[in-house]
C-alpha positions in Angstrom: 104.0 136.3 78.6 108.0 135.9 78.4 109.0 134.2 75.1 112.0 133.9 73.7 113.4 132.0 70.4 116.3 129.4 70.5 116.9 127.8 67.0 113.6 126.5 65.6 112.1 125.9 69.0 110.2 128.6 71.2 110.5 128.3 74.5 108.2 130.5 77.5 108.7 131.3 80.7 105.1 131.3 81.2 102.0 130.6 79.3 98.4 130.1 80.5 97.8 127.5 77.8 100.3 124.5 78.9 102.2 125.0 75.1 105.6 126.2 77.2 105.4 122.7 79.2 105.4 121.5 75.6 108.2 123.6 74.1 110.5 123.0 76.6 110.4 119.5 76.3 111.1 120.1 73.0 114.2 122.6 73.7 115.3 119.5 76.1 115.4 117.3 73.1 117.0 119.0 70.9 119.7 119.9 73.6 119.9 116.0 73.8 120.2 115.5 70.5 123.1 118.3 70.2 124.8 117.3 72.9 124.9 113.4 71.7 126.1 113.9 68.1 128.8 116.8 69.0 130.2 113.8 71.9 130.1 111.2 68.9 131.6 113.4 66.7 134.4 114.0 69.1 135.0 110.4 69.9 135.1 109.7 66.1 137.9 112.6 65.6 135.6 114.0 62.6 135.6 117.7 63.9 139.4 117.2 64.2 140.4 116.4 60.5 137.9 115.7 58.0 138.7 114.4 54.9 137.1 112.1 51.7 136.9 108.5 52.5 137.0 105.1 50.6 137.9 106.2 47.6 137.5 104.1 44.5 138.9 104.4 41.1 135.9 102.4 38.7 137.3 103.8 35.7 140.1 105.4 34.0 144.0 105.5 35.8 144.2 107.4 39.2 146.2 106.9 42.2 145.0 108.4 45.9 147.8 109.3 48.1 146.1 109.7 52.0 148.7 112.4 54.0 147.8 113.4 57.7 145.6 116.6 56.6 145.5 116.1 53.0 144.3 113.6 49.9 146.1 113.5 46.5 144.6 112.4 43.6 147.0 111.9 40.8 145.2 111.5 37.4 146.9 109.2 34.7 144.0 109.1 32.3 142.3 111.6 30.4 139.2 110.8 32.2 138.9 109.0 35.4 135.6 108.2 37.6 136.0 107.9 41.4 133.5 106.6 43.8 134.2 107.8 47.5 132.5 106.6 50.7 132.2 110.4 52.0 133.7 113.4 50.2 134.3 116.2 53.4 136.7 118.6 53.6 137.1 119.8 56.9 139.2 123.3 58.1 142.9 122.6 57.8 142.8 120.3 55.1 142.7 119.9 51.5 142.4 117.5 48.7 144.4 118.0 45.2 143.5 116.5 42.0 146.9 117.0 40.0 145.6 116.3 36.3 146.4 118.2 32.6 144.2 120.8 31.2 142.3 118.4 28.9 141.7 115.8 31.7 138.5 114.8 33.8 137.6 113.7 36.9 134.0 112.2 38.3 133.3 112.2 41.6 130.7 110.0 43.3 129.9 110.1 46.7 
């Protein structure tokens, strides 16, 4: 018997006990799946810049300064407690917390 391993899924060329009828139906799925969340990724433009989200100062002084490939949080207190929606950092950008030495920041996602 052929087999060979894709990801978590086996799939075989041939099999005398009907499993490779089942594994490829599960290699199908999961090709689905793929296929379905890289599209919606794409229509969303996450894979093209990916960057923290709904960000919400709950306590202390901050300011958030949203650029094209780039967040800024400026810290005016010496402790400050953010809550963001999502907190991703994709390849190209950044995020900068400009603060002093004896300064704190939370960060809740």
């Amino acid at each position: 018997m052929a087999i060979s391993t894709i990801g978590p899924f086996l799939a075989s060329s041939k099999s005398n006990d009907g499993h490779g009828a089942v594994a490829r139906r599960r290699l199908s799925s999961a090709l689905r799946l793929t296929t379905a969340l890289t599209a919606a990724m794409l229509a969303t433009g996450a894979a093209a810049s990916e960057l923290p989200t709904g960000g919400t100062v709950v306590d202390g002084v901050a300011d958030i300064v949203y650029g094209d490939n780039s967040v800024t949080i400026h810290q005016g207190s010496d402790r400050v407690i953010i809550e963001w929606d999502t907190f991703n950092v994709g390849e190209g950008s950044r995020v900068d917390f400009i603060q002093e030495d004896f300064m704190a920041a939370l960060n809740r996602v």
